[in-house]
N, C-alpha and C positions, 0 to 999 in steps of 0.2 A: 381263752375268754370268748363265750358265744355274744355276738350283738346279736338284737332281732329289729328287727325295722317293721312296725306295727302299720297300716294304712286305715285310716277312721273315715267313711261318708258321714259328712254332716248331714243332719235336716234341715231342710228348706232354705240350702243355699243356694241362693239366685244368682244364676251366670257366672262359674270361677270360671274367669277367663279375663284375658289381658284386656286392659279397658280403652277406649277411644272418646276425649272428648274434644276433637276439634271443630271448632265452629267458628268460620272469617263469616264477616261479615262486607254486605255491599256499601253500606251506606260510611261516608266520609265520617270521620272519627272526631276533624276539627282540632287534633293536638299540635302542639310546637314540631313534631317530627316533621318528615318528609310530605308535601300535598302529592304527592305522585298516589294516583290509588294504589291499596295493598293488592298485591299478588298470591293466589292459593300457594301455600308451598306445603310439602310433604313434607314431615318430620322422621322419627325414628323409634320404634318401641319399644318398651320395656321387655327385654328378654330375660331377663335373670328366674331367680329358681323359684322365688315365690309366687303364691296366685292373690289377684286382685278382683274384686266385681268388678263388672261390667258398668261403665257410667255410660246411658244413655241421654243424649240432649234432645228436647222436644226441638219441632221444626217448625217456629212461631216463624211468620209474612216477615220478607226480606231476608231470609235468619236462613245460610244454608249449611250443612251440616257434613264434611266430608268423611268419610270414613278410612284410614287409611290403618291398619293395624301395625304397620312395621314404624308408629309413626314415636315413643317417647321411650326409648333407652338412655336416651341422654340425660345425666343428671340423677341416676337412680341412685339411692343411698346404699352402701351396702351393706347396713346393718338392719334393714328393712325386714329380715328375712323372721325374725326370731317375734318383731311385733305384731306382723300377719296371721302366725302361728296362735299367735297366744289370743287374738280379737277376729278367728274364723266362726266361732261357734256365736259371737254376737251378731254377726254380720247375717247368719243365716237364721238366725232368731227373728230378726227384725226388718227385715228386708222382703220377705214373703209376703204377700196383702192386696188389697185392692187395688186395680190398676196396676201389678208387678207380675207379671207373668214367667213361669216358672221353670227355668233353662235345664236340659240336659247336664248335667255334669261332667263338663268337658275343658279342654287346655289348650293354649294356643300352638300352632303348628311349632314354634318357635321352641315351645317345650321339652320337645322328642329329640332335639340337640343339646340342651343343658339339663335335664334330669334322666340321667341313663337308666334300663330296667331295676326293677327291683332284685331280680338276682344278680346284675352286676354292680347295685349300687354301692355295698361296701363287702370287697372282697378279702375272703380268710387267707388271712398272713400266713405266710409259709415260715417262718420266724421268727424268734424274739427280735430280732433287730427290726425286719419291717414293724413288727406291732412299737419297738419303741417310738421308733420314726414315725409314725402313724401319730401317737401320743404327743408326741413334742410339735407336730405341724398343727395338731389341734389346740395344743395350749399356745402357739405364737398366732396362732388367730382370731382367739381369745385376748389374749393383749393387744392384738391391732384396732379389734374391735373397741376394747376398753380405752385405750388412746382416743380415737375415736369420739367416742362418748365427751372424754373429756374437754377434747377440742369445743366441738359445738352443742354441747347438752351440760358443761358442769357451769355452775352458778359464780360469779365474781365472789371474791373476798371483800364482803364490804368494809373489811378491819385495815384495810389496804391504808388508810389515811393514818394510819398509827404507827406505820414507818417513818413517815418523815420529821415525828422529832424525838427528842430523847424521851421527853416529859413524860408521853405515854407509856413509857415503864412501870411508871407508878400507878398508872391507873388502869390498867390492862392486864389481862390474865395471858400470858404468851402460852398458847397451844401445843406450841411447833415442839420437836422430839429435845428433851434433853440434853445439855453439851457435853456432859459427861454421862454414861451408863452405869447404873452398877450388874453385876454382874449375880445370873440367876441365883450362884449357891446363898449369897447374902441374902436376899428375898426370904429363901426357905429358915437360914437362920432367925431374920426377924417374926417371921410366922411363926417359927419354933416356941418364941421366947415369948408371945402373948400371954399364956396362958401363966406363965410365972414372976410375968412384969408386976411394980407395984399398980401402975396405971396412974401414974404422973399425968398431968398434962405437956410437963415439958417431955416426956419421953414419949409419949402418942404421937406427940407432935413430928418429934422426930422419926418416926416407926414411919409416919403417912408421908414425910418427904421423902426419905429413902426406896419406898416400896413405888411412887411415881417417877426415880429414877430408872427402872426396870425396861429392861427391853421388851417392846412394843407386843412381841408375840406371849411373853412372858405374864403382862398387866392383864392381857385378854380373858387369863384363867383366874383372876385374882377372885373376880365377882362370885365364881362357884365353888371357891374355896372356903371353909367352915371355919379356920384358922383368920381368916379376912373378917370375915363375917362376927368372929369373937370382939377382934378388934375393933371395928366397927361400935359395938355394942357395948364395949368400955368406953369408948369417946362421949357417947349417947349419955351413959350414965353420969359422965362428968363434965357434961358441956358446960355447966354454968362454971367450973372452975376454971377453964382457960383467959388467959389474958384475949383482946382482943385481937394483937398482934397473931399470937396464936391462933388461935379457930381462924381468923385469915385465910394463915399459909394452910391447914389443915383442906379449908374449904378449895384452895389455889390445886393444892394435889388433888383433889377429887376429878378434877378436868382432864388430868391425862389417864386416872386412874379409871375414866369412864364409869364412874358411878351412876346407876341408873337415877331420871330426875324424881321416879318415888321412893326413892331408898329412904329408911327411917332415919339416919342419920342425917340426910338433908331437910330433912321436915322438922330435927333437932334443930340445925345451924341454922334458917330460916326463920324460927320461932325465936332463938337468940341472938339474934343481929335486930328483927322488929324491936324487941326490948333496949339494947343496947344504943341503937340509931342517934338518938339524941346526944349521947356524948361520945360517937365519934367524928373524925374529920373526914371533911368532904372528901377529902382524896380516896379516903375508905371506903366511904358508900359506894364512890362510883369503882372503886375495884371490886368489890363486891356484887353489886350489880354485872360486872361486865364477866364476872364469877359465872354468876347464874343464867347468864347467857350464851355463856359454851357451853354448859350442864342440861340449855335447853327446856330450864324450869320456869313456868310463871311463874311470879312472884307481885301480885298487883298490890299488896299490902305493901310490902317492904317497896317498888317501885313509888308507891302514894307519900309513902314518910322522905323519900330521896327527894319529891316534889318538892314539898311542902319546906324543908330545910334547905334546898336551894332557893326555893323563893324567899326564905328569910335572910340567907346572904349570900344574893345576888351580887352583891356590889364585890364583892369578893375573889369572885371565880377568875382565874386566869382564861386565857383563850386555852388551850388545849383543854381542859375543865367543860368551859364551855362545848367544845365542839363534842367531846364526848359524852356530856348530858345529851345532846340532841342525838344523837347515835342510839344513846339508851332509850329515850322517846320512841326513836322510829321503832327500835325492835320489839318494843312490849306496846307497839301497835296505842300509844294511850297517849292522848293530846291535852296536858295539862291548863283549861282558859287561863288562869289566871297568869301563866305565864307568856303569853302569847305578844303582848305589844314590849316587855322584856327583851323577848328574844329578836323581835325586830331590832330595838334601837342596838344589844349587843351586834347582831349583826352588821348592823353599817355602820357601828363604833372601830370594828374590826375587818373590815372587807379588804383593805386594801394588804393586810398582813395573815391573810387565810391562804395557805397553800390551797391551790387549784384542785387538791384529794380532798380537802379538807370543805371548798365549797362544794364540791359531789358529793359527801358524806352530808353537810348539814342539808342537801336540797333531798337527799335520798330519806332522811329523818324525818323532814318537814311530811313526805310525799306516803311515806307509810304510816305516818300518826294523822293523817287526813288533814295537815295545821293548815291553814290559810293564812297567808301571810300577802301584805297589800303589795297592789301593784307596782308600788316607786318602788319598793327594797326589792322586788322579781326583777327589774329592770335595772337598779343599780346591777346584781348581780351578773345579768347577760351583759350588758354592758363589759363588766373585765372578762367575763368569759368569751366574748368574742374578739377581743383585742390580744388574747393569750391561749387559743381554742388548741396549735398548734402543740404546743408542749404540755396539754391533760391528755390524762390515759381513756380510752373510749367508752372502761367505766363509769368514770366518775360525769365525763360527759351526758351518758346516755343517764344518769341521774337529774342533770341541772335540766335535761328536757323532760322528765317527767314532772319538773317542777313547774316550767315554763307549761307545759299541755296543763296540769291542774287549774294554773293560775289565771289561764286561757289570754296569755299575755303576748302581743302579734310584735315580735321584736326582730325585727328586719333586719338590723347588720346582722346579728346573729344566725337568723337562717341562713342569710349568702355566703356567710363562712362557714358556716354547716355545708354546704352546699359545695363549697371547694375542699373542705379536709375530710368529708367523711366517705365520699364513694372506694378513695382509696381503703379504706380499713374496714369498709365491708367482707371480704373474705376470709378475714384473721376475727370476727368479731361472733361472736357465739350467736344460737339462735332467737335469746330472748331479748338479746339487745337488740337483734335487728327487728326484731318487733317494734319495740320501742320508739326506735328512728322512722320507721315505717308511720306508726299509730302520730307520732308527734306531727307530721304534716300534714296526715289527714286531718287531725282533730281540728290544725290551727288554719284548714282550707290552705296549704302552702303547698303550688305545684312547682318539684324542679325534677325535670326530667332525666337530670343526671345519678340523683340519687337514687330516684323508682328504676332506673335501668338495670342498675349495681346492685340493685336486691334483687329483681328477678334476676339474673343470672347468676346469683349466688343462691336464692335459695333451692330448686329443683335437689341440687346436691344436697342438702343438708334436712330436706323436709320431713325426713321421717323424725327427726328429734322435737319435732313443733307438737305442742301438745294440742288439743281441741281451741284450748284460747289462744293462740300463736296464728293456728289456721284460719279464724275466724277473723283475727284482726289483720292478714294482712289480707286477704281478700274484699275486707269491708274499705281498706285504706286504700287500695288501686281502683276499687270501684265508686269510691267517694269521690278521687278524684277525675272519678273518669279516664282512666288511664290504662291502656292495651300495651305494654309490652312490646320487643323485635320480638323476644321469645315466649307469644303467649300462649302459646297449645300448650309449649312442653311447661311454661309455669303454672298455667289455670290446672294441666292434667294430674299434677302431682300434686296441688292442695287438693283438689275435689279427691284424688284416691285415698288424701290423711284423713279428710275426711266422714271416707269409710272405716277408715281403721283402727278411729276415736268414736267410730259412731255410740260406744259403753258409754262414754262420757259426758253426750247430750242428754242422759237421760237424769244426770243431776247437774247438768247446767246447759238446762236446753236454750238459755239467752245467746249460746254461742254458736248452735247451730242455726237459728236464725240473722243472726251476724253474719255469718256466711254466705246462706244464701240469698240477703238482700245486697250483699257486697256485688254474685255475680249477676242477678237480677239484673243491676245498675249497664252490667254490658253486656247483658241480652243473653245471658249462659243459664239454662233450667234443668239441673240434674234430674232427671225423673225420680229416681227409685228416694232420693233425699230430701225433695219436696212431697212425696209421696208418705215417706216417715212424718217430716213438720208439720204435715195436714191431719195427720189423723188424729180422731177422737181423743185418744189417751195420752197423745203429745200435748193437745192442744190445752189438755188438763194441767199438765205436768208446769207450764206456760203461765196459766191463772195462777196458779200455788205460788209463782216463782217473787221473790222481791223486789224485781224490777219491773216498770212497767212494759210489758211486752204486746200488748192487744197491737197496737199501733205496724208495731212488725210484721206479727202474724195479717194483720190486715192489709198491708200493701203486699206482702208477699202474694197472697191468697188470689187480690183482684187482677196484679200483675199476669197471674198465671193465665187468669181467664181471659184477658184480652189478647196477652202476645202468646198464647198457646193455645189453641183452638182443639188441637187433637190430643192435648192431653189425657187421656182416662182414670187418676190416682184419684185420690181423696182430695178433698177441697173440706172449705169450711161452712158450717152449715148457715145457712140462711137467718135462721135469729139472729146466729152469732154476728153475722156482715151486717146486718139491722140494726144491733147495739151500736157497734164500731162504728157507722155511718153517721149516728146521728147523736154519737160522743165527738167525732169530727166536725160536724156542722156546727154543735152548740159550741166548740170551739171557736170556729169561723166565724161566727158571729160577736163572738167575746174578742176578739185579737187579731182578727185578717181583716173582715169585711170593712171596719171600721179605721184602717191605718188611715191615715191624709192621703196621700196617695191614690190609694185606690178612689175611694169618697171623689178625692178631686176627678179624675178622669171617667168617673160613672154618670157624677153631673153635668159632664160637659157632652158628654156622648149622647144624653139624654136629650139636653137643649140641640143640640146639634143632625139627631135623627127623626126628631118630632116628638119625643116622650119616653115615659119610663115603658113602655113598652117593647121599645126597639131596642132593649138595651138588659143586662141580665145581668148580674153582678153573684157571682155562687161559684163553687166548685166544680166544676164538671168530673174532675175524677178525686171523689173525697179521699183516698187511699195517698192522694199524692198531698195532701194538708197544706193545699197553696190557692190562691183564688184565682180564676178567669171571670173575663168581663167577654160575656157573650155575644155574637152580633150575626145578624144573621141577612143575606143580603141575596135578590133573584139573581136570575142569570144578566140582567138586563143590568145591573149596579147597584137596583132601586132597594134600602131595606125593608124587609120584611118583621112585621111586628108579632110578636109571637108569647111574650111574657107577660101574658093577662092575668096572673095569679100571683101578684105579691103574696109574700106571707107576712105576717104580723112582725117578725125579725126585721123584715127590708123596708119596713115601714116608721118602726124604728125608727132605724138607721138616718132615714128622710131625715128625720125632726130632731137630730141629736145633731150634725153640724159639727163641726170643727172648723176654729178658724187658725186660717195658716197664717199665721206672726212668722215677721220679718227673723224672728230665734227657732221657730219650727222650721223654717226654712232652710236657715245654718246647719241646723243639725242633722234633719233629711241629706243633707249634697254633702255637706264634709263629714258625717259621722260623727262618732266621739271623738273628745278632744285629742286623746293619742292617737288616733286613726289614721293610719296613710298620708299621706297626701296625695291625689290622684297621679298615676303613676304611666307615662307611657307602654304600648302592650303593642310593641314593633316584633316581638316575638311571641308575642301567643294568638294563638287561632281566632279569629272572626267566632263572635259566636256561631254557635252550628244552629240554633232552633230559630236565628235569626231566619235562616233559609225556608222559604213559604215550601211547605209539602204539599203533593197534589189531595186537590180535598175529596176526589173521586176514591174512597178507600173502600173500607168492609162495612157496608152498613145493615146489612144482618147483623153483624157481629156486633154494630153500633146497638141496635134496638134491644138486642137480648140484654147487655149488660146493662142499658137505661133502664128496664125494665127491672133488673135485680138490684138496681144500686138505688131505685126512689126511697124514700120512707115519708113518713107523715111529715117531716121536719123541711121535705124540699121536694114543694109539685112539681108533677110533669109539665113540664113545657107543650106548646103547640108541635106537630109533627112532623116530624122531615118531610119536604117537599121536595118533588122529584127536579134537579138541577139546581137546587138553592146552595149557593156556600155558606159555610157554617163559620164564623171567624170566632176562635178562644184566643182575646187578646193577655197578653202576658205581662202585666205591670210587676215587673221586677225588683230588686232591691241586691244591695250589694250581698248579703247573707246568700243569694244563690249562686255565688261566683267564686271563684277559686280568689285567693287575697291579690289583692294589687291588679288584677285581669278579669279578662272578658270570657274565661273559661267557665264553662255551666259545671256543675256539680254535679255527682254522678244520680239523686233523687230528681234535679229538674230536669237532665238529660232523658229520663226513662220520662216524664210524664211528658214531655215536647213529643218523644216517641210515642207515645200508647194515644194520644192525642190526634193524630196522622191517621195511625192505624182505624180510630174511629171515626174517621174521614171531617175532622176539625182542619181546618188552616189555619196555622200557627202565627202568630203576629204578634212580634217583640214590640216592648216599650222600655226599653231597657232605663237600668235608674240613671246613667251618665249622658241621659237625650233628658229625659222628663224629668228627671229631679229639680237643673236648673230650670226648666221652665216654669218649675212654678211660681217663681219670682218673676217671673214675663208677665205680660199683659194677657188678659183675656182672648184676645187676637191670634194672639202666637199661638198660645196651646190650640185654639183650634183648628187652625191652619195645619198643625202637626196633626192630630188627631184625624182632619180628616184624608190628610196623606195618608196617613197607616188604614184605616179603614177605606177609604176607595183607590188604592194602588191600582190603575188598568189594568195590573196583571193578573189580579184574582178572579173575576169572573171568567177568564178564560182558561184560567188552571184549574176549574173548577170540573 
């Protein structure tokens, strides 16, 4: 047997060659880890046999970029090899363009040791026994890799709740192989004998049980057998004659018989069970149902009649009943309202006798039929889930947190228990659950560094099975919460490579490549060639089209790029479009930020306090970041300088609209909603970091270009930088920019405190745990604070 080993150049593949994207950074990070500053340390590269582009990081101010190439072997998947292969010709598709300049086609040095020449790469056996040997090392590598797969890329059984009791017998279709086989020659005899059966229904019936006792390899051939197909077509003919019991089991063998879900015979049994529905028992529909959901077949008709007869008796259902209606919900995706406050009270009728599989099924139900279910039964729930966290399986777990992130329900014992059971069963836990567990902290602002530790060092190994949405969300989750890793080269370098090698996949859901990149944005990482894809014209299209609203992303990515990457050269976005986006931000700002109490209160006091609205500026300085600064601007001498001589009709507004803060706005400002925290000591988390005054001496070219792109009709220009003036963006905070229960910034107001600097602002906290209660002080107080914050002695000389 001749192999040939074929060699293909792509077009306009940029840079195949082993990628580097390390980038420490100087500035203190402010997390619970170690305050010793970090140290450069060298890593390790990826030497193995496939190629990867090249990830270049731009070298945005402070931001240094080491290059080491022997720097991320560690943690390479080894089934990486066969996805690279298959997503080369995307990568050189779409990677060519403006600002991507166009590499040799070359390998890294590393290469000429693990890919030997092409004449000695696979050499002719000198006999049948090496070529057998040959054959059998490549089929056990093939199963390793299959294994593999299985490990961290195969999907939970979410039927797994239907072990633990008998009841679901009845109402479940069991999948699993046969406990008895019959044996091929019988198969062929009942084949044999279709063609001269009378065509009973009690004998089809029995024809279709015995042919799905058939071994496994045997059933495979059934579909394209004519003799099957006869049979088939006798059933057809006589559906309406079968008992119900019948067409049942009939329908029960089709699951292992693997009937496809358009076979005409199931378009038969579908059409006569709609008919029939009303007078059978519940127990029936939902076997039936749960029929049709190993078969893989919609069925929304016949799911609408299952509704509608359970909501007529309701009072009826047993819990297993129950818990499997909600099973059948989540999987036909279909949220029936009228059942909705039903299944609440069933649910807290029954919480205390639901196996722990059984609350991860009903929360995984609720979570794929989009149900919303109120916040007391989310919390009864967590409640026994974290008193018993220790004895559920990491399924059904990672289901009650997708229920919990839906319901956006901040249940604290529950994360600390999280937080102590689950770092351990991170490396036994596939890769979509660790998503999950990942996504559930970010979404609900909860940092523990125990758990973020235990997934970066679990995933590098496992990352080639993350698909585009995997990648994106855990990037967007470590960067939300601001959080760098011991191991962040070798984890940032292994999602940024998946995310070359999904880049097919942005193109029908470019929400997740922007995900990504606003994740590493958040801690200063700018892949070039992949901000370079996001900006361009036909992305930016693909973005509009899309049903989520995305401007917002593409817009803070876009201005991000311009202020902390100055040499970038790629595609940007064009100018109307940041013109739109800006002053869809403002007219925001002025609907819902400018006007909190908060703000309002500290604008006016700043006002009285500097001699007028003048000295004082109440706006966004950087819209992209959708947060307000109170402006202030002060000579070298202490004295302020007035500079905001162009109200606009918005801030004028604002004046004459007022709000008054009641002794109950007051309450609700400093403690939150009613379930909300209670203020919680933060003897472990980091001092804020943007508390820290940056020097205001910055880039102020760089400041004027972008003032200059960022105006629009909607927000004048200010008076002009004066040469030694400090420039203070005070920061009136709120607990929504904090990580839950602490003083830790988020990874969007982390970047704007940053870009802030850069534009040679000094930064100046008002954090909500100083100013909140003051607003129940006296007039006195708050400006005694205010004017500590604003003339600290230290700022005109850091200026």
């Amino acid at each position: 047997m001749a192999t040939v080993l074929m060699c293909r150049r792509f077009p306009r593949l940029s840079r195949v060659t082993a990628f580097s994207t390390t980038a420490k950074r100087k500035a203190e990070r402010g997390s619970s880890k170690s305050k010793q500053e970090k140290r450069d340390k060298p890593g390790r590269v990826n030497t193995g046999t496939e190629s990867g582009a090249t990830i270049r990081l731009l070298n945005p101010q402070d931001y240094r970029v080491l290059y080491n190439p022997s720097a991320y072997a560690k943690g390479r998947a080894g089934s990486q090899q066969h996805v690279d292969r298959d997503n080369s010709q995307a990568l050189g598709d779409t990677f060519t363009g403006p600002g991507t300049a166009q590499a040799p086609r070359t390998f890294p040095a590393a290469s000429s040791q693990t890919l030997p020449p092409v004449r000695n790469a696979l050499p002719k056996p000198k006999s049948n026994t090496l070529l057998k040997q040959a054959i059998l090392m490549t089929l056990y590598q093939e199963e390793a890799e299959r294994e593999k797969w299985e490990v961290h890329d195969s999907k939970e059984d979410p039927r797994m709740f239907q072990k633990g009791r008998p009841e679901y017998r009845s109402l479940s279709c069991d999948s699993t192989e046969p406990a008895q086989t019959l044996p091929a020659e019988e198969g062929d005899s009942i084949l044999q004998n279709v063609a001269g059966c009378e065509g009973s229904p009690g004998i089809l019936t029995d024809y279709f049980l015995k042919l799905s006792r058939l071994p496994a390899e045997r059933r495979v051939v059934l579909a394209s057998d004519p003799r099957f197909g006869a049979l088939c077509h006798r059933a057809v003919t006589a559906i309406g004659l079968f008992s119900t019991p019948d067409l049942i089991q009939v329908l029960k063998a089709c699951v292992p018989l693997a009937v496809p879900a358009s076979h005409p015979l199931l378009d038969a049994c579908e059409a006569e069970f709609c008919r029939r529905a009303w007078d059978m028992a519940l127990e029936q529909l939902l076997l039936v149902a749960d029929c049709w959901r190993c078969l893989e077949r919609g069925v929304p008709s016949y799911l609408g009649i299952l509704f509608s007869y359970a909501n007529l008796h309701w009072k009826d259902l047993t819990l297993p009943q129950f818990v499997q209606l909600l099973y059948i919900i989540g999987e036909g995706r279909r949220s029936p309202a009228d059942l909705a406050q039903k299944v609440e009270s069933t649910i807290l009728k029954h919480l205390d006798s639901f196996t722990l599989e059984e609350l991860g099924a009903i929360c995984l139900g609720l979570f794929k039929s989009l149900s919303g279910i109120s916040e007391r039964v989310m919390r009864r729930i967590a409640d026994r889930v974290s008193l018993q966290m220790e004895g559920m399986s990491t399924y059904a777990l990672v289901n009650v947190l997708k229920m919990l992130r839906y319901t956006r329900v901040d249940h604290l014992p529950l994360m600390r228990e999280l937080g102590k059971v689950i770092p351990a069963r991170i490396p036994t836990t596939n890769i979509q659950g660790i998503m999950h567990i990942t996504l559930t902290y970010s979404s609900l602002h909860f940092f523990d560094e125990d758990v973020l530790a235990a997934v970066a060092t679990s995933l590098p190994s496992k990352v080639s099975y993350c698909r585009s949405k995997d990648a994106a969300k855990f990037l967007w989750s470590f960067g939300c919460l601001d959080y760098e890793p011991p191991n962040e080269e070798e984890f940032y370098s292994s999602l940024i490579k998946q995310l070359h090698t999904k880049l097919h996949e942005f193109r029908k859901f470019p929400e997740h490549l922007l995900t990504a990149l606003l994740g590493l944005a958040f801690v200063r990482r700018f892949p070039e060639e992949l901000i370079d894809y996001a900006l361009r014209e036909e992305f930016v299209q693909k973005t509009r089209g899309s049903k989520y609203e995305l401007n917002k992303d593409l817009f803070t990515l876009g201005r991000s790029v311009e202020i902390e990457c100055p040499n970038y050269g790629g595609s940007r976005l064009p100018p109307q479009l940041c013109q739109e986006f800006t002053e869809t931000a403002l007219s925001f700002a002025e609907r819902e930020i400018y006007v909190r109490p908060e703000i309002m209160e500290a604008t006016s006091l700043l006002e009285s306090m500097l001699g007028g609205p003048e000295y004082v500026k109440n706006h966004m300085i950087l819209p992209h970041t959708r947060s307000s600064d109170l402006e202030v601007r002060l000579a070298v001498d202490g004295h302020p300088i007035p500079f905001n001589f162009k109200d606009s009709v918005a801030a004028k507004k604002l004046k004459d609209m007022g709000v008054s803060l009641t002794d109950d706005l007051m309450s609700q400002l400093i403690k939150g909603r009613a379930h909300s925290q209670p203020p919680v000591e933060a003897e472990n988390e980091a001092g804020t970091r943007g508390q820290e005054r940056g020097n205001a001496a910055g880039t102020p070219c760089l400041g004027r270009t972008l003032a200059a792109g960022a105006n629009s009709q909607a927000e004048p220009e200010a008076a002009p930088w004066q040469p030694r003036e400090v420039r203070l963006a005070l920061q009136v905070s709120n607990r929504n920019h904090f990580c839950y229960g602490s003083k830790r910034l988020l990874g969007l107001h982390c970047l704007k405190r940053r870009q802030l600097r850069l534009l040679g602002y000094v930064v100046v906290e008002i954090p909500f745990w100083e100013w909140f209660p003051l607003l129940k002080r006296t007039r006195s107080e708050k400006l005694s604070y205010l004017h500590y914050k604003v003339f600290c002695p230290a700022l005109p000389t850091r200026a």
